[in-house]
C-alpha positions in Angstrom: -39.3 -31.1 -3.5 -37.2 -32.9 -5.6 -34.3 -31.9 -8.4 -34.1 -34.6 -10.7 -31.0 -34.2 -13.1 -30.8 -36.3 -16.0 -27.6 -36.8 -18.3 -29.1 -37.8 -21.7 -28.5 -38.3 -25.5 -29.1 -35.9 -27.6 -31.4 -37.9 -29.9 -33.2 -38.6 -26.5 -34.6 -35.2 -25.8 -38.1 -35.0 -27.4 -39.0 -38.6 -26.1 -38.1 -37.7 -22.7 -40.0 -34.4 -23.5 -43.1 -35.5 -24.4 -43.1 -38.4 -21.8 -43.0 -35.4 -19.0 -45.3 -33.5 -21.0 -47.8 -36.8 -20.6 -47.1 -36.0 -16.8 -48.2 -32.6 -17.0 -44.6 -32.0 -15.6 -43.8 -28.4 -16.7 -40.6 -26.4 -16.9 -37.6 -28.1 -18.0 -34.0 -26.7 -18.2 -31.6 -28.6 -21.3 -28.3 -27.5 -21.2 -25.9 -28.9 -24.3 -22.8 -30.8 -22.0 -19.7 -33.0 -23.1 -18.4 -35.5 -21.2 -17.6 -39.3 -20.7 -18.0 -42.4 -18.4 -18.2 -45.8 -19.6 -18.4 -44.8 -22.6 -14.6 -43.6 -23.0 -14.3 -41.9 -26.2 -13.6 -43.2 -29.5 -11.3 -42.7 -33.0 -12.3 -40.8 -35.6 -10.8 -40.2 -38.9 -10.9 -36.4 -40.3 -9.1 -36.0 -43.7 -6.7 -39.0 -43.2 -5.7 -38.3 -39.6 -6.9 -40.6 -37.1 -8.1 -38.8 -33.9 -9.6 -39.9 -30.7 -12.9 -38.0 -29.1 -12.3 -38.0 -25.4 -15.2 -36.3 -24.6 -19.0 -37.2 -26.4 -21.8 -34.5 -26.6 -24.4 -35.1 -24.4 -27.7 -33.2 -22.7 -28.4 -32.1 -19.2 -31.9 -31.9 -18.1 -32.7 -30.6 -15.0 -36.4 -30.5 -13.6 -38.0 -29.7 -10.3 -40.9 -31.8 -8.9 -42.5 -32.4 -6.0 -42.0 -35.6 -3.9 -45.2 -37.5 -5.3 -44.1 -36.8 -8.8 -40.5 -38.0 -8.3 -40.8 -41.4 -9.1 -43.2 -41.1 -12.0 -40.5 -38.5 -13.6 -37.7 -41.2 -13.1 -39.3 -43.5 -14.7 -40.3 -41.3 -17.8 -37.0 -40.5 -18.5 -35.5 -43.9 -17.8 -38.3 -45.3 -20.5 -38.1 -43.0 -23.1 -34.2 -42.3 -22.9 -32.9 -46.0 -23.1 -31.7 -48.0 -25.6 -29.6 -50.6 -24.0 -26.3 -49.4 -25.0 -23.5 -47.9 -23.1 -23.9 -44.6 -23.1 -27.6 -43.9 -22.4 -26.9 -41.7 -19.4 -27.3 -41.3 -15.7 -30.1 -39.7 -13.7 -29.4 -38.0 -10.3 -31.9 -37.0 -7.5 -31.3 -34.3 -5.1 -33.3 -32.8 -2.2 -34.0 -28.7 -2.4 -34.9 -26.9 0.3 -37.0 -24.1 -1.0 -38.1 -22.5 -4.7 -39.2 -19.2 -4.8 -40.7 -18.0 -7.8 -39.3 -14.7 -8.4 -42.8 -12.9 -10.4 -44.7 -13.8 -7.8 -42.7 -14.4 -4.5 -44.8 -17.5 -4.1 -42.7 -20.4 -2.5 -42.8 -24.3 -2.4 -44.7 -26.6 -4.1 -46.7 -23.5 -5.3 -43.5 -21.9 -7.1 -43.4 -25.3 -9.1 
């Protein structure tokens, strides 16, 4: 099994949604995140004073898939979250060792 974490736009999220949905991927975790890479920040001015925005608002997806899927789900996201620009996000893979859906007990591929 695989946990796929993705760092996405905001404006991303119901493309990247709906491309997993067209997986029949289900269960996805969206946490609301700031932070920068790239990217850097930027100036803003707010009732004459200039200001600079270190850190830009972003969205943290997490979702667990088995190892077939893993690739396919990569992909979505990659597809439906880019637009070219700096910024766009990054997508990190890790290995679990075990999920154990707590209702049932049931563990593995089957807790998916």
């Amino acid at each position: 099994m695989k946990m796929i974490t993705a760092i996405i736009r905001p404006h991303a999220l119901e493309l990247v949604r709906t491309a997993l949905s067209d997986l029949s991927i289900s269960g996805l975790t969206v946490t609301e995140v700031k932070g920068y890479g790239r990217q850097k920040g930027h100036s803003e001015i707010y009732r004459g004073a200039e200001y600079t925005v270190s850190f830009q608002p972003k969205l943290k997806l997490e979702v667990v898939v088995s190892e077939d899927d893993a690739s396919k789900t990569i992909d979505a996201i990659t597809a439906s979250a880019n637009t070219g620009k700096i910024g766009d996000g990054k997508i990190f893979v890790s290995t679990l060792e075990s999920v154990v859906r707590i209702r049932t007990s049931e563990s593995g591929d089957a807790a998916i």
